[in-house]
C-alpha positions in Angstrom: 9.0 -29.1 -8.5 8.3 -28.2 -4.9 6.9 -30.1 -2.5 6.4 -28.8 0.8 2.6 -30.4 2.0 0.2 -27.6 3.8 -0.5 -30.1 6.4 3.6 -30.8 7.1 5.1 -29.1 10.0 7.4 -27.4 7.1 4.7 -26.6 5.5 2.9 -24.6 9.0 6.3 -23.1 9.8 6.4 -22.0 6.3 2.5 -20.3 6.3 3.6 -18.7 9.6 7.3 -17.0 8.6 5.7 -15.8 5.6 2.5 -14.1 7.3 4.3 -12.5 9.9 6.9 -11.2 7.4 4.3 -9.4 5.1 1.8 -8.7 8.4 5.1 -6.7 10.1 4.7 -4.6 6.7 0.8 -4.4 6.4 0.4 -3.5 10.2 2.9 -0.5 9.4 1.0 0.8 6.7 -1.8 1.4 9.1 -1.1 1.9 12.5 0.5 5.5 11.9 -2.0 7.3 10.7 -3.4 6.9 14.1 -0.5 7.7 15.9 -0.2 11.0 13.9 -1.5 13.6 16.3 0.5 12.3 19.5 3.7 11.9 17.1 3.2 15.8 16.6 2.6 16.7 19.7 5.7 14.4 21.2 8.4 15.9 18.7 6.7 19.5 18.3 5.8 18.5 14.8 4.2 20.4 11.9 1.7 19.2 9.7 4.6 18.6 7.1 6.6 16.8 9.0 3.3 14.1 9.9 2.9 14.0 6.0 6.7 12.5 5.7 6.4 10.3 8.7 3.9 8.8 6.4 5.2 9.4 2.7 9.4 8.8 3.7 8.1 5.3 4.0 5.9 5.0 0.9 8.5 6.4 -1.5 11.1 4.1 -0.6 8.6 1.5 -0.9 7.3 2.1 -4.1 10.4 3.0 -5.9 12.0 -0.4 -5.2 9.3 -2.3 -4.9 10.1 -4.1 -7.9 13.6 -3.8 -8.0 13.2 -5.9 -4.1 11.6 -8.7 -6.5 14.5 -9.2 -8.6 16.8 -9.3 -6.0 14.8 -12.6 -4.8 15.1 -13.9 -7.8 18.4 -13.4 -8.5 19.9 -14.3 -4.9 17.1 -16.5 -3.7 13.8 -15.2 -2.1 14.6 -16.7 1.3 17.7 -14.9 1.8 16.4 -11.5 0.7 13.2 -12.1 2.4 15.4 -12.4 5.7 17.5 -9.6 5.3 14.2 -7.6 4.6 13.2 -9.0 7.8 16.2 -7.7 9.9 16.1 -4.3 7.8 12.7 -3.5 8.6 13.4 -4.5 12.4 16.4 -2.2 13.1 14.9 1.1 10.7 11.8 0.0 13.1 13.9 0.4 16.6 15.6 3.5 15.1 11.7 4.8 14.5 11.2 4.0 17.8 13.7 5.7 19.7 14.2 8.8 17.4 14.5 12.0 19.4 13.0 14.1 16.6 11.3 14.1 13.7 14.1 14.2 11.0 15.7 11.3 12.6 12.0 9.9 12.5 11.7 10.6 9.3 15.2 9.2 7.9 13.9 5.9 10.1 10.6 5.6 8.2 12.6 6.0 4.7 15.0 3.0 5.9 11.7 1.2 7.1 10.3 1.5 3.0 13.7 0.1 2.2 13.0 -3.0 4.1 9.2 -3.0 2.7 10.5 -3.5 -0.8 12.6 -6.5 0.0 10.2 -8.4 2.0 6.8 -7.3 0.6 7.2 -9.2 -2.9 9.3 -12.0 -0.9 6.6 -13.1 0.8 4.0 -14.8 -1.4 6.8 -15.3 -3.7 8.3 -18.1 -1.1 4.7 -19.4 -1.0 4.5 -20.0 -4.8 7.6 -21.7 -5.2 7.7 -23.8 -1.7 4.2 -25.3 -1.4 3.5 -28.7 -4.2 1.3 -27.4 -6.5 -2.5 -29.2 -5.3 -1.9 -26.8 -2.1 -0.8 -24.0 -3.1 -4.2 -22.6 -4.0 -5.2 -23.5 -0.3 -1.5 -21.8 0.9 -2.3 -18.7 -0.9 -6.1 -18.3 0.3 -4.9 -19.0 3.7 -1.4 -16.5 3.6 -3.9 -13.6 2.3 -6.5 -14.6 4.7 -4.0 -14.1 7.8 -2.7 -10.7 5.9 -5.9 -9.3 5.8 -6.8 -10.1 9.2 -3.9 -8.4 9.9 -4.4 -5.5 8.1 -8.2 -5.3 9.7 -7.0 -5.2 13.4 -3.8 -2.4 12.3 -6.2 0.7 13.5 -7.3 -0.8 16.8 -3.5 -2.4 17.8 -2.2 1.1 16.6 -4.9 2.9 18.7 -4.6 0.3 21.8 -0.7 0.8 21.8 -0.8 5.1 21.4 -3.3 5.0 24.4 -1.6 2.8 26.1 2.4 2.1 26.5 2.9 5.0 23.7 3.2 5.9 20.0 7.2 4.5 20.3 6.1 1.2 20.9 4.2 1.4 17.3 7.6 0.9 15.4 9.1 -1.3 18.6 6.6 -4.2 18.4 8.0 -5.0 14.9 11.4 -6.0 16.5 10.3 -9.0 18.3 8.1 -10.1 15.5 11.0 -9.9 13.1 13.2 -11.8 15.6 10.4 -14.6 15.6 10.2 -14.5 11.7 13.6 -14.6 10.4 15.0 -17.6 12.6 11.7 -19.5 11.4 12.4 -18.5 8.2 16.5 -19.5 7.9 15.2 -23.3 9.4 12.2 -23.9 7.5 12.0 -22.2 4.5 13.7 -24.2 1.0 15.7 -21.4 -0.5 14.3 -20.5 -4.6 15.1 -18.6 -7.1 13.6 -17.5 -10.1 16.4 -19.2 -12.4 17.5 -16.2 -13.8 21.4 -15.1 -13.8 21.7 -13.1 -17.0 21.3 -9.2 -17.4 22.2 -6.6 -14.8 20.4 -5.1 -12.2 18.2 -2.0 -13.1 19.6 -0.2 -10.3 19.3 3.6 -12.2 16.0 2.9 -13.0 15.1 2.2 -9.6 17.0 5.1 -7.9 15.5 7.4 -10.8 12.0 6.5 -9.6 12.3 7.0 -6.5 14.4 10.1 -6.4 11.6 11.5 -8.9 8.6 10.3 -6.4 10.7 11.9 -3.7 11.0 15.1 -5.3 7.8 15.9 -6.5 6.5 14.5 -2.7 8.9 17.4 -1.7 7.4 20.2 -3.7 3.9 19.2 -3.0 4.5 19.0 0.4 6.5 22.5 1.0 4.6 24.4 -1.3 3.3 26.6 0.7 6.6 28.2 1.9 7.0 29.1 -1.6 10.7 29.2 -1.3 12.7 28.8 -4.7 14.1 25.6 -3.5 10.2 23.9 -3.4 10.0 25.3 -7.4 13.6 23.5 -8.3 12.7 20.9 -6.1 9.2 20.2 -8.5 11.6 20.6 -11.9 14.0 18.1 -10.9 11.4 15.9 -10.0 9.9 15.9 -13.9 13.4 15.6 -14.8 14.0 12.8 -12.8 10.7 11.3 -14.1 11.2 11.8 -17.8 14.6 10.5 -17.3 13.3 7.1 -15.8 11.4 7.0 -18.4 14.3 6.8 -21.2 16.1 4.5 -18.9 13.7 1.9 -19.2 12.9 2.3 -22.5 16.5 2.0 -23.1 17.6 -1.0 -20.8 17.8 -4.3 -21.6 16.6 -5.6 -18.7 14.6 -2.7 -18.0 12.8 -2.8 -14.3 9.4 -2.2 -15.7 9.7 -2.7 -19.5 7.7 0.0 -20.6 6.3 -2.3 -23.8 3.9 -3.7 -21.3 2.1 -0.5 -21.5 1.0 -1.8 -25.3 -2.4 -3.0 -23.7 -4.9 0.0 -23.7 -6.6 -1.7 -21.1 -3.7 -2.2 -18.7 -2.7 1.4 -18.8 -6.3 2.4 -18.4 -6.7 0.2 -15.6 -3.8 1.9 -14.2 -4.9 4.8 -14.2 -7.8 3.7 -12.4 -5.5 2.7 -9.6 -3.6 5.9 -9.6 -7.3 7.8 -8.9 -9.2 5.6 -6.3 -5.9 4.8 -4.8 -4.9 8.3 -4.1 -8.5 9.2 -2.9 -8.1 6.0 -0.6 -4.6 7.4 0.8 -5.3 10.8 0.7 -9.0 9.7 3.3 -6.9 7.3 5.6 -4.3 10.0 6.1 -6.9 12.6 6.8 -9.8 10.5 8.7 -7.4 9.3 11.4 -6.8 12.9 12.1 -10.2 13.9 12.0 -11.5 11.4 14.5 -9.0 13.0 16.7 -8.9 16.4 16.3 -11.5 17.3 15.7 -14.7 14.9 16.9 -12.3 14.8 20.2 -12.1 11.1 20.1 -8.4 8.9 21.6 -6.7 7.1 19.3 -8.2 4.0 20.1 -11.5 5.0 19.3 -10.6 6.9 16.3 -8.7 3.2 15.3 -11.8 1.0 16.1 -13.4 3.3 14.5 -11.8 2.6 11.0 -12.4 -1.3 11.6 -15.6 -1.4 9.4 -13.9 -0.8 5.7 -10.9 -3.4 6.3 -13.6 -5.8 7.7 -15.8 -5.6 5.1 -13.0 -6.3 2.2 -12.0 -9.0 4.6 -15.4 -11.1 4.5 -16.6 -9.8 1.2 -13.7 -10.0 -1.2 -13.6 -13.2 -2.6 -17.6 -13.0 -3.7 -17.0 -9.7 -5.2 -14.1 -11.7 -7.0 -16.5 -14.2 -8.1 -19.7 -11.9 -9.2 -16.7 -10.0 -11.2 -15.6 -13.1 -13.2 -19.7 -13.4 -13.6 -21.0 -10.2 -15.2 -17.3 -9.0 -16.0 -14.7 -5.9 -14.5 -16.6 -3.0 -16.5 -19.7 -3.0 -14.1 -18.1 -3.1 -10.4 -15.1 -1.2 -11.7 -18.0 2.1 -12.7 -19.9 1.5 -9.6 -17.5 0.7 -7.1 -15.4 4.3 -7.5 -18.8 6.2 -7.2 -19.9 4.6 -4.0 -16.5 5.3 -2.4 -17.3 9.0 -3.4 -20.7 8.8 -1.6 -19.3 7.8 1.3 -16.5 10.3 1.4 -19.1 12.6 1.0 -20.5 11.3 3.8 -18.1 12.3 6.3 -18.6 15.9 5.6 -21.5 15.3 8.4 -19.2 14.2 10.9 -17.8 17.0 12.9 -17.2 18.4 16.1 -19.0 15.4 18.8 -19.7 13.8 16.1 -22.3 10.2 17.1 -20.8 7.2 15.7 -23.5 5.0 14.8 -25.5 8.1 13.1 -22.7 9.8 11.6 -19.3 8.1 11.1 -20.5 4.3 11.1 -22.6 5.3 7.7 -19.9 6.8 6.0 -17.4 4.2 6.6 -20.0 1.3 5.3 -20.4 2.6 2.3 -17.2 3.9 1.7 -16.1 0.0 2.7 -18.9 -1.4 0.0 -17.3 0.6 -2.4 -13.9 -0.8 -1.9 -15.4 -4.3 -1.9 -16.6 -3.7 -5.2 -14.1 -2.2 -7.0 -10.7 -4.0 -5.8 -10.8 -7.9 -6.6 -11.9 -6.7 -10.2 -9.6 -4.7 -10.4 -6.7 -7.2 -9.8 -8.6 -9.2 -12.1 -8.9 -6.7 -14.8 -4.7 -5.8 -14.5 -4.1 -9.8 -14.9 -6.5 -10.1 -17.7 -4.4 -7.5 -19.5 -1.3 -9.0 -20.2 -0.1 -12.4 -21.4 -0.1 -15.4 -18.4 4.1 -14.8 -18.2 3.6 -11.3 -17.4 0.7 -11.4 -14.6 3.5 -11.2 -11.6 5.2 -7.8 -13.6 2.0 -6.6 -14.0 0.5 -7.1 -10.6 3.8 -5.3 -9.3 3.5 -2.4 -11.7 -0.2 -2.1 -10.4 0.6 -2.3 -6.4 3.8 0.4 -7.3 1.1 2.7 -9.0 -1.6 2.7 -6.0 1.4 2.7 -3.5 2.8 6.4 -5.5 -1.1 7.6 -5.8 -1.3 7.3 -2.1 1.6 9.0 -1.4 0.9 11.6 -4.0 -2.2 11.9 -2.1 -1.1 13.0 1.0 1.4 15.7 -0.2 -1.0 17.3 -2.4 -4.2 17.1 -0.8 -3.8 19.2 2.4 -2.4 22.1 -0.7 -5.2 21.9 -2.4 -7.4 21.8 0.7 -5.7 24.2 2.2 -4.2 23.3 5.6 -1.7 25.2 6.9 1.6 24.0 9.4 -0.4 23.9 12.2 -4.0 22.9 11.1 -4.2 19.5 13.3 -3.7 21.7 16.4 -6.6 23.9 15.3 -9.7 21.7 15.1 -12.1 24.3 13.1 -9.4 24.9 10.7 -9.1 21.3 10.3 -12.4 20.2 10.1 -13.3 23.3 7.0 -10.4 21.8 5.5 -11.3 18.2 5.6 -14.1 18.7 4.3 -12.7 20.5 1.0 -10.5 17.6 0.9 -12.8 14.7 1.0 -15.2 16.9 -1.7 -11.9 16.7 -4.0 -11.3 13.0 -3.2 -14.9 12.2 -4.7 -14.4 14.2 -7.4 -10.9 12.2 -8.7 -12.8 8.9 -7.5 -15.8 9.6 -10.0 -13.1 10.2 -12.1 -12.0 6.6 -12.2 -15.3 5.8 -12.0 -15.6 7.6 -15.9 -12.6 6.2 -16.9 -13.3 2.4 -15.8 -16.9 2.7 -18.0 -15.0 4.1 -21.2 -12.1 1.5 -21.2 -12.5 -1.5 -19.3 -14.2 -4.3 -21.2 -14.5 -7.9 -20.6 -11.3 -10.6 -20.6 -10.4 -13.3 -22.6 -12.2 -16.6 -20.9 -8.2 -18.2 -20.8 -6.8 -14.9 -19.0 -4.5 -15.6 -15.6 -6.7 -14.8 -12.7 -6.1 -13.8 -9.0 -5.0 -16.0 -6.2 -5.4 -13.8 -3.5 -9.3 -13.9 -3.1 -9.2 -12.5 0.2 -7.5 -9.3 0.9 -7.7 -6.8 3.9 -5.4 -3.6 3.1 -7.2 -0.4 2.0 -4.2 1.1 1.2 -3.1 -1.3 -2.3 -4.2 -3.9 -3.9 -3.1 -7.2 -3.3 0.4 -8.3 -5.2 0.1 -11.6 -7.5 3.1 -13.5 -8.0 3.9 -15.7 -11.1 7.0 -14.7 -12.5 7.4 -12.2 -9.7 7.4 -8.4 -9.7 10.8 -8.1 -10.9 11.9 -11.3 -12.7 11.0 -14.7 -13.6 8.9 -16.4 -10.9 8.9 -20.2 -10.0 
């Protein structure tokens, strides 16, 4: 059993490693979007190329998310945690330092790499380090820091474009890693989830994210129209549908596909995949919009984005608690529709656009929304499944919102059609936007429609979420128990 104390100097060093590690992966998820524009600008970038400085990162994420939990507990989550670490630090210098975008690009796709073996490492070595009467407190205080860190991303991404440069974006991750993986390698008791038998579902893994990849191709070079973009979007269904048969196949599948069984899990899912892909497909697009067209730097255009992480910061826990009150159905209806009004709402802001009048409005309620909706729906994904399977399940849910997102922002300039060079033209951009965010309401009330017909209330007994408090907009938080890829501690 472990027995690490909170209040133990093992037990701080611990708490610190283990933020910085998953806060080095949550700041990355939202500091680019503001440096977009000046990343363009700097490398003579198109519009496509900003939409794989964001998505290289997110498909190697997502399609080995779960496969990066595995591998902890297999080989022991301290020593994949730490090589996580050091991964993400050197794809982060490479970012940093890349001449042009392809080399940018290939950095970012190395940088998801790293994502997937720290990300599920992190409250993993939480779970099976602290003695049981503080973990509760451990976790609270880990997701606490997270979303802290997650809330300040916009303005420290903003602060550093202004100021020393979009470079030093990727750079400040190196001497955070070098502060986090030392810690780590003295103070942290190696675990593992006990687990030795079976192989690695390696295919499966490579199959998803060569499939995510593919179709993130196609959507994205669609418009050139070329016959490569249409093989391109076959392969990709190929590569899909034979994932599929993989792990339906495997015996030690990466996401046994039996879980699916609960109607309400898959439902619940595909909850995620809408209001997540509105969510990435707005935090993708806003950024821009601040800057491009309402004329605002990228600090202001960060700051400006501090209202929705703040307000899942302070409020998430209670909306946690009123959900275990009246039950999921309720905030998991209303929650998707007031994210819709407030995307809505930013078709008012435009060109010198007031903050207070315009903007500010649109972000509070959009950041209400997300209150509402995303501690039940953690809930909800837990509730679905048998206690043993709440750390597969939560894993499945965060891969899901993670491909939505990314999804999100190939498709959605298509549909809303924005051309190479729209973020250099700020009336072409801003007509654009505002077809966008009219299509990201319409798959949010979606959800919304979904979530009433489906969701219903859990079992009194069912495993419920540790991480009360949680700060990222772009997924929901990830639960361990027996881990998103194996047995847990």
């Amino acid at each position: 059993m472990p027995d690490v104390r909170l209040s133990s100097p093992q037990g701080r060093w611990i708490l610190l490693t283990t933020v910085l590690g998953s806060s080095m992966a949550l700041l990355d998820s939202t500091v680019v979007g503001v440096a977009l524009p000046r990343i363009g600008r700097d490398l003579g970038a198109d519009l496509a190329a900003l939409q794989w400085t964001v998505n290289a990162y997110m498909v190697t994420l997502a399609g080995l998310i779960l496969l990066g939990g595995a591998l902890g507990d297999r080989f022991g989550r301290r020593k994949v945690f730490v090589v996580g670490v050091l991964w993400f630090a050197a794809a982060s210098l490479l970012c940093g330092i890349a001449p042009d975008a392809g080399t940018l690009v290939a950095a970012r796709a190395l940088q998801g790499v790293g994502g997937a073996l720290l990300t599920p490492g992190s409250l993993a070595l939480i779970q099976a380090s602290f003695h049981p009467d503080d973990r509760g407190r451990a976790v609270g205080l880990w997701s606490g820091f997270g979303g802290i860190g997650a809330a300040v991303g916009p303005f420290v991404g903003g602060w550093l474009v202004d100021g020393p440069g979009w470079r030093w974006v990727f750079l400040i991750n190196v001497p955070l890693a070098l502060l986090c993986a030392p810690v780590a390698v003295r103070h942290v008791p190696e675990s593992s989830g006990g687990r030795a038998e079976g192989r690695f579902d390696v295919l499966g893994a490579a199959l998803g994210a060569v499939a995510l990849a593919l179709v993130t191709y196609a959507l994205i070079e669609a418009g050139a129209g070329s016959p490569l973009v249409a093989l391109s979007a076959v392969a990709g269904l190929v590569a899909a549908v034979a994932f599929v048969l993989v792990e339906k196949r495997r015996p030690h599948p990466m996401m046994p596909l039996d879980i699916f069984a609960s109607r309400q899990f898959t439902a619940v899912n595909v909850v995620t995949l809408c209001v997540y892909a509105a969510f990435g497909g707005f935090f993708f697009l806003a950024a821009l919009q601040l800057q491009v067209v309402v004329g605002w730097s990228a600090l202001a255009a960060g700051t400006a984005l501090l209202p929705t992480t703040a307000l899942m910061l302070l409020l998430s826990a209670r909306s946690g608690e009123l959900a275990d009150r009246i039950g999921p159905r309720v905030p998991l209806t209303a929650g998707p529709l007031m994210c819709a009004a407030g995307m809505l709402l930013m078709l008012r802001v435009g060109p010198d656009a007031a903050y207070v009048t315009e903007v500010l409005p649109a972000l509070l309620v959009l950041g209400l929304g997300m209150v509402t909706l995303v501690a039940p729906l953690t809930a909800t994904v837990l509730a679905s499944v048998e206690t043993a399977r709440a750390g597969l399940a939560s894993g499945i849910n965060n891969a899901a919102a993670r491909a939505a997102g990314l999804v999100a922002v190939a498709a959605l300039p298509l549909l809303a059609g924005m051309g190479p060079e729209a973020y250099r033209l700020p009336g072409a951009f801003d007509d654009a936007f505002d077809r966008a965010m009219v299509l990201c309401a319409v798959v949010l009330v979606a959800g919304s429609a979904l979530a009433f017909a489906t969701v219903r209330r859990p079992t009194p007994d069912c495993r419920r979420p540790e991480c009360r408090t949680h700060g990222s907009v772009a997924v929901p938080p990830l639960e361990a128990g027996r881990g998103p890829g194996g047995e847990g501690p």
